[in-house]
C-alpha positions as CSV (number, residue, x, y, z in Angstrom):
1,X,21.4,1.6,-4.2
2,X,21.2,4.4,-1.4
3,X,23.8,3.3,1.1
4,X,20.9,3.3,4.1
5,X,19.4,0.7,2.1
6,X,22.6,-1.8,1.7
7,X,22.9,-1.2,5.4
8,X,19.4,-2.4,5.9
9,X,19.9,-5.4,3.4
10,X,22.7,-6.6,5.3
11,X,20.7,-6.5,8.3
12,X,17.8,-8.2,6.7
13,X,20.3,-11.0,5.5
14,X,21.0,-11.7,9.5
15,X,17.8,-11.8,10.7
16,X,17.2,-15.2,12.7
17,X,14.7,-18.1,11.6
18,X,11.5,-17.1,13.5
19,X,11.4,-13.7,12.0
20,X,12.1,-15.1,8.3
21,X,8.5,-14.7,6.3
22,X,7.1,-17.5,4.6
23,X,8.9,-19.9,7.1
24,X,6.1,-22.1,7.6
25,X,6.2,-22.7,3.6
26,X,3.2,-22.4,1.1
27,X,0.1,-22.8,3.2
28,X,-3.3,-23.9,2.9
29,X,-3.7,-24.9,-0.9
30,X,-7.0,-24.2,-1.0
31,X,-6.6,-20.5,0.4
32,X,-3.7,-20.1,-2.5
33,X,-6.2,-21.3,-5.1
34,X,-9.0,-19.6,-4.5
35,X,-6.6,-16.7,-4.0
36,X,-5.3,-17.1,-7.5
37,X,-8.9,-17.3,-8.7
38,X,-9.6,-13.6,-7.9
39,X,-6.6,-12.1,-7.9
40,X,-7.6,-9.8,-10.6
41,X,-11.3,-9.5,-9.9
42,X,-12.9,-6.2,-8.9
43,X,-15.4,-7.6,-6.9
44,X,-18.8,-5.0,-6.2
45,X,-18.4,-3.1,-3.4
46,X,-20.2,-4.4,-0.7
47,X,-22.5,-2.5,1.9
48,X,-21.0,-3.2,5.5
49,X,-21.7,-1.0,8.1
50,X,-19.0,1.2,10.0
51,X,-19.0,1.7,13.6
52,X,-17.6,4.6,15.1
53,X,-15.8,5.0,18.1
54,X,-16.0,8.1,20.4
55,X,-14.2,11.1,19.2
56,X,-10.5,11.6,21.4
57,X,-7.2,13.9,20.6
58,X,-4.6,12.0,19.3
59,X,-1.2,13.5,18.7
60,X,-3.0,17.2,18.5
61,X,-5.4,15.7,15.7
62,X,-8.9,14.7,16.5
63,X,-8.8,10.7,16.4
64,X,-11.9,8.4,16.1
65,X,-11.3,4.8,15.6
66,X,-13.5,3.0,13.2
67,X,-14.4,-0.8,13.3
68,X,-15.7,-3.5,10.5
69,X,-16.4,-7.2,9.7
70,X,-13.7,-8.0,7.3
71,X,-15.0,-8.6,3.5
72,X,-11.6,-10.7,3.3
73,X,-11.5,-15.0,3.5
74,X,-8.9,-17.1,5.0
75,X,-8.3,-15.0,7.8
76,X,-7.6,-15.7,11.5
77,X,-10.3,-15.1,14.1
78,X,-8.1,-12.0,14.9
79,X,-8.0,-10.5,11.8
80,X,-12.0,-10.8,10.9
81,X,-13.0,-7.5,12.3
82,X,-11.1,-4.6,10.6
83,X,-9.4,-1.6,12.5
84,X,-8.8,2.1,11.5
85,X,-8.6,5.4,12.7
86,X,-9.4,8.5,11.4
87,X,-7.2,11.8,12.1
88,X,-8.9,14.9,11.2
89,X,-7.3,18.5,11.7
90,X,-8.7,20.7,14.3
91,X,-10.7,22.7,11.9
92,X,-12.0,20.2,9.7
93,X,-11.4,18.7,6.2
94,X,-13.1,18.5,3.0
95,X,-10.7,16.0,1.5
96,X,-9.8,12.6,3.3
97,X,-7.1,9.8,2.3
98,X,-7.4,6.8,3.0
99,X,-3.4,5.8,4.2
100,X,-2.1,2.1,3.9
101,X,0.0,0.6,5.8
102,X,3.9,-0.4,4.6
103,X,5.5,-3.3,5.3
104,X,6.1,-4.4,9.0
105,X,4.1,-1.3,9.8
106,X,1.9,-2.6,13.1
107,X,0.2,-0.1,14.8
108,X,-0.9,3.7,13.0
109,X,2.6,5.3,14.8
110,X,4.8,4.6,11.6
111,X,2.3,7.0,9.2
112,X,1.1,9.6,12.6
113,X,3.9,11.8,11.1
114,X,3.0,11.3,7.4
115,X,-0.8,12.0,8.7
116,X,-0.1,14.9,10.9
117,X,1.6,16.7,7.8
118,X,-1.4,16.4,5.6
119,X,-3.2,17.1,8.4
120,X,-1.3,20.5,8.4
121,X,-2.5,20.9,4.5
122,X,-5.7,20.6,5.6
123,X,-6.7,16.5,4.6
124,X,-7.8,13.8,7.1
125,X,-6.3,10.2,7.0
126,X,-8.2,7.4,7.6
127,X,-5.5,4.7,8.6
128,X,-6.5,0.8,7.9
129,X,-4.3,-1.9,10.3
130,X,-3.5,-4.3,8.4
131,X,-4.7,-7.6,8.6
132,X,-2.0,-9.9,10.5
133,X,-0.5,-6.4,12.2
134,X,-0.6,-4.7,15.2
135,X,-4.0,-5.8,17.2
136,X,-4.8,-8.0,14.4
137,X,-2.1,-10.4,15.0
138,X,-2.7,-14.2,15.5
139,X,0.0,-14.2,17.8
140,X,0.5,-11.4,20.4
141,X,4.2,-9.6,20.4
142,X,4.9,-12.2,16.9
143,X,7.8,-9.6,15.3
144,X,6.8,-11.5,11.7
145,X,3.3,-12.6,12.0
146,X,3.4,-13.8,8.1
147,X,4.1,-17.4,8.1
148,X,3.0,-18.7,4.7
149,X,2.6,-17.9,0.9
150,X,-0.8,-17.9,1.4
151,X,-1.2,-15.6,4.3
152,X,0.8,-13.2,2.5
153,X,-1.6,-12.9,-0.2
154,X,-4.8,-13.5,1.7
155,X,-3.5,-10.2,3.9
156,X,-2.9,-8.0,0.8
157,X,-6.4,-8.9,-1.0
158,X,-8.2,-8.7,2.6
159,X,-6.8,-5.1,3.0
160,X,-7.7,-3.8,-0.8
161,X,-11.0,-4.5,0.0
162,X,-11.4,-3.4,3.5
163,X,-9.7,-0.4,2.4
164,X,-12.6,-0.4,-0.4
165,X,-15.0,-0.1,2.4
166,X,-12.9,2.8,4.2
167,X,-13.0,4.7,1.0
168,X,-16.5,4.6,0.6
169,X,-17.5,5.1,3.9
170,X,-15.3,8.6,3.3
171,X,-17.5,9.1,0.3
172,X,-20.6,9.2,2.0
173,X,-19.5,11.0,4.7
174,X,-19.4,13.7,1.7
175,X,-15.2,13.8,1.8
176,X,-13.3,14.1,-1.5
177,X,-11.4,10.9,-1.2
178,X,-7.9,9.9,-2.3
179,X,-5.9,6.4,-1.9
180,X,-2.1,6.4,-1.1
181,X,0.5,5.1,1.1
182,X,4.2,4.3,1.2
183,X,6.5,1.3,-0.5
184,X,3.5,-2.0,0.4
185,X,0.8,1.1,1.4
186,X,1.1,2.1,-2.0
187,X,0.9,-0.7,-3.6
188,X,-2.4,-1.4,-1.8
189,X,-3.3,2.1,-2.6
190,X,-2.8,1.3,-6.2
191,X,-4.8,-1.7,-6.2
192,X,-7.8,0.6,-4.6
193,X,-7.8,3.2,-7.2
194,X,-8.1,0.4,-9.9
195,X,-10.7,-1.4,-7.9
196,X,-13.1,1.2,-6.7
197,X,-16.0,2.1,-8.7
198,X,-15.9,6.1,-8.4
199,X,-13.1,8.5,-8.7
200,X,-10.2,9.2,-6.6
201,X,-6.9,11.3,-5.5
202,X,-4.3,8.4,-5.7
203,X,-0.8,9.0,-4.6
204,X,1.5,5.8,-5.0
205,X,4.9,6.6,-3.0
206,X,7.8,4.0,-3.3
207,X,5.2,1.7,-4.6
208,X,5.4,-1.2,-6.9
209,X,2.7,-2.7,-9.3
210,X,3.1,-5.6,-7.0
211,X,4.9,-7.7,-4.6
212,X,7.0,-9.7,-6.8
213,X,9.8,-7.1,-7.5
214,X,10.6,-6.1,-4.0
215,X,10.7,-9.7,-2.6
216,X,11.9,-11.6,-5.7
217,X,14.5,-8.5,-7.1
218,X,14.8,-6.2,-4.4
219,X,15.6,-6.6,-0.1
220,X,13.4,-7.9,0.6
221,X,14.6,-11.4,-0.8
222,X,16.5,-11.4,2.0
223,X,14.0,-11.9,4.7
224,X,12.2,-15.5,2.9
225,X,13.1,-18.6,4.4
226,X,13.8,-20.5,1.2
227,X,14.3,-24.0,3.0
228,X,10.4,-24.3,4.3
229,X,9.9,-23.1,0.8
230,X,11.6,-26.4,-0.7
231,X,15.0,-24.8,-1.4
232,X,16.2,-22.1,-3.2
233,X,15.9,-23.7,-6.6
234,X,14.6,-22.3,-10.4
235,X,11.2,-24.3,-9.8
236,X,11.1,-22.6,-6.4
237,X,11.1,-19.3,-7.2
238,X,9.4,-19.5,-10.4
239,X,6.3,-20.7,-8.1
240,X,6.6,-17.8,-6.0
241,X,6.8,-15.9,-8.6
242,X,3.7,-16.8,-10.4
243,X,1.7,-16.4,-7.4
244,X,3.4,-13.1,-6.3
245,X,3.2,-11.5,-9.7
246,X,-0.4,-12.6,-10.0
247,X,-1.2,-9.9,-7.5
248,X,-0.2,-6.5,-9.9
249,X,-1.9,-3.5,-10.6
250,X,-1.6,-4.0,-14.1
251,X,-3.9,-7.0,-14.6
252,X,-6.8,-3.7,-13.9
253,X,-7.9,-1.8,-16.5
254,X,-6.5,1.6,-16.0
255,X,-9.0,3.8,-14.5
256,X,-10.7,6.9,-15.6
257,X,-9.4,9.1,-13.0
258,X,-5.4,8.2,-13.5
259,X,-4.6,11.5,-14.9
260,X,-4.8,12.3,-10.8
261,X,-2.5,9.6,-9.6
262,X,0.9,11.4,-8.6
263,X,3.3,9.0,-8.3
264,X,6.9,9.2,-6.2
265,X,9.7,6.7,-6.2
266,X,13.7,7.0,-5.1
267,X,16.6,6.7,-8.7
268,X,18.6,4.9,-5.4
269,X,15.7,2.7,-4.0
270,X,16.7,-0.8,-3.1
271,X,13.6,-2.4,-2.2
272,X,11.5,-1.2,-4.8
273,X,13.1,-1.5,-9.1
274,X,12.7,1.6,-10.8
275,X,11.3,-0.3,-13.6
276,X,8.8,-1.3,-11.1
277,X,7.1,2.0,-10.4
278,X,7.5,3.0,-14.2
279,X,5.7,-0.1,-14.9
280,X,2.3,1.4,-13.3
281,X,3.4,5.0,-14.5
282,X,3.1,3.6,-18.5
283,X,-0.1,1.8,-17.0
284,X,-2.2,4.7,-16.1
285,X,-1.6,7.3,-19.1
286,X,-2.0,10.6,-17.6
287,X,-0.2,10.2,-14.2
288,X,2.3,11.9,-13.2
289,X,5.6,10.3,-11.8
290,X,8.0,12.5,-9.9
291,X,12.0,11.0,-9.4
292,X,13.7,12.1,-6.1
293,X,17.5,11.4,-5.7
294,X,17.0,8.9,-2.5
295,X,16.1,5.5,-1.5
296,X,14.2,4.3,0.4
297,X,14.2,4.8,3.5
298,X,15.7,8.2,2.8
299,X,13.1,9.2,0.5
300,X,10.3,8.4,3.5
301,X,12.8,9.8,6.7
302,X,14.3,13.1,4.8
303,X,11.5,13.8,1.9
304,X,8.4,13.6,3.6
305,X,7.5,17.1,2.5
306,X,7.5,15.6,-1.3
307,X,5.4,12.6,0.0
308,X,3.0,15.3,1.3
309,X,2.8,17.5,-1.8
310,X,2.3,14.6,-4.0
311,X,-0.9,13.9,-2.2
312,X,-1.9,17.3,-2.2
313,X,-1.3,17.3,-5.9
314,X,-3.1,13.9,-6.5
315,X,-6.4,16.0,-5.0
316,X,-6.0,19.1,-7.2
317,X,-5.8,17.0,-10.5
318,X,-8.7,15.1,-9.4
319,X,-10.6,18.3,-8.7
320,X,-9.4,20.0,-12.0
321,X,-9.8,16.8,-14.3
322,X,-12.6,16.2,-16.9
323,X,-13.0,12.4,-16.5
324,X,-14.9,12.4,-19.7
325,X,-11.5,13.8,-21.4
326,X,-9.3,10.9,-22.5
327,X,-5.6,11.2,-20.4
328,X,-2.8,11.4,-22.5
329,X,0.3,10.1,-21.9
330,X,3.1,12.3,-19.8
331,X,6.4,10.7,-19.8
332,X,8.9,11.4,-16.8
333,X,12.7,11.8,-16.9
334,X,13.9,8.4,-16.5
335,X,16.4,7.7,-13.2
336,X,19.2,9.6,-12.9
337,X,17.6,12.8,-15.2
338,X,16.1,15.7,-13.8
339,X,13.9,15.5,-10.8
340,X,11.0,17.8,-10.5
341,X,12.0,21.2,-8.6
């Protein structure tokens, strides 16, 4: 583990009771069944209407903030209208990425730098808030706004397919669209290139094939209040883990464009297992899956030209690929080999 990461566990071990997830316990059953129920179902993409706000700078980009009705369930009245804004260089773009939001990450701030670097290469980002973050909070100023189990994965599902509709509204705006986002972003990125019924540029960066690595192996086990859970016991986490692991990229069919995805994880990462960004590597023959000596929060502070060029790279092997060629495999150096110059 990097040592910026065992700082940041140590941290996370301290943090006080009200900023604990899951510290209201489970949640509503019936939102964690129904939940369950579609957790691997790639639902049609629905037709819902984008509103778009008046064009205004934004950090030296040109930022327009787009508004929805939220095709997710079980969501507070806060949360029902989705949020996003789209940064587009001065001069344009042809290719557009839709850029999800990591863990914790309220706001658009924590990816502006991430966005104004691909902006630099030339490719918009279209930034989704969260539901539960930033304005979508149920609770003004509430520093952990996810309470329950079932919040958790109502939030996750509710953004894959909001971030469906972002993706689609890129489409037909005639963009080349790609999916990506950092450590949670990622994942959700991961779950919209599986999901969406036409091709696109996915770049995967610190990601997982789903939750349950990071908060059941990684630091994040740190931050779960384990008393309003029933105790830290075997039949304890076993629950959370069925109902974490349900959410994973690989219960999806790989698809047809994976020979774009371009994937990026730390050998020293301590939130996200190796083995759990292999996982969707061996899922999606064709990707690629580049190891940088970091973890990481190292690999997003002091690497976030590599983050860029991976997305930059997940659009030319869109561009170049023959979808109606079958991908074959690529295998990558396993941790602590070479990483890609």
């Amino acid at each position: 583990m990097h040592w910026l990461d065992a700082v940041s566990a140590r941290a996370l071990a301290r943090i006080p009771p009200h900023q604990r997830v899951f510290r209201r316990g489970w949640g509503d059953p019936e939102a964690l069944a129904a939940y369950l129920e579609e957790a691997a179902v790639a639902s049609p993409l629905p037709d819902i209407p984008v509103a778009e706000g008046p064009e205004r700078p934004w950090n030296g980009l040109a930022g327009r903030d787009l508004t929805f009705e939220s095709p997710g369930r079980y969501l507070p009245e806060p949360s029902r209208l989705a949020r996003a804004r789209l940064l587009l260089p001065p001069e344009g773009a042809e290719r557009a990425v839709v850029l999800m939001a990591a863990w914790n990450d309220h706001g658009y701030e924590g990816r502006a730098k991430l966005a104004a670097a691909l902006a630099a290469r030339g490719i918009a980002s279209a930034m989704l808030e969260q539901p539960f973050y930033g304005a979508r909070r149920p609770l003004p100023g509430d520093p952990q706004p996810i309470t329950t189990v079932a919040e958790f994965m109502w939030m996750g599902r509710s953004a894959v397919l909001e971030g469906r509709v972002l993706a689609d509204y890129l489409r037909r705006k005639g963009f080349r669209v790609g999916v990506g986002g950092y450590s949670m972003g990622g994942n959700m990125a991961g779950f919209l290139a599986a999901a969406l019924p036409f091709p696109v540029a996915p770049a995967l960066l610190a990601a997982s094939f789903s939750p349950g690595p990071p908060f059941l192996h990684g630091i994040l086990r740190n931050t779960i209040d384990w008393e309003a859970l029933g105790g830290d016991t075997p039949q304890g986490r076993q629950r959370l883990a069925d109902i974490l692991f349900s959410a994973s990229v690989l219960r999806f069919p790989a698809p047809a464009h994976t020979r774009a995805a371009v994937l990026v994880a730390g050998t020293r990462d301590g939130y996200v297992p190796t083995a759990a960004a292999q996982a969707v590597h061996r899922h999606w023959p064709g990707s690629e899956l580049e190891w940088v000596n970091a973890g990481h929060a190292s690999l997003l502070w002091f690497h976030r030209d590599r983050l860029v060029a991976a997305v930059v790279r997940a659009f030319e092997r869109l561009e170049r690929a023959s979808l109606e060629t079958p991908p074959s495999p690529q295998p990558s150096p396993a941790p602590g080999g070479r990483e890609r110059e």
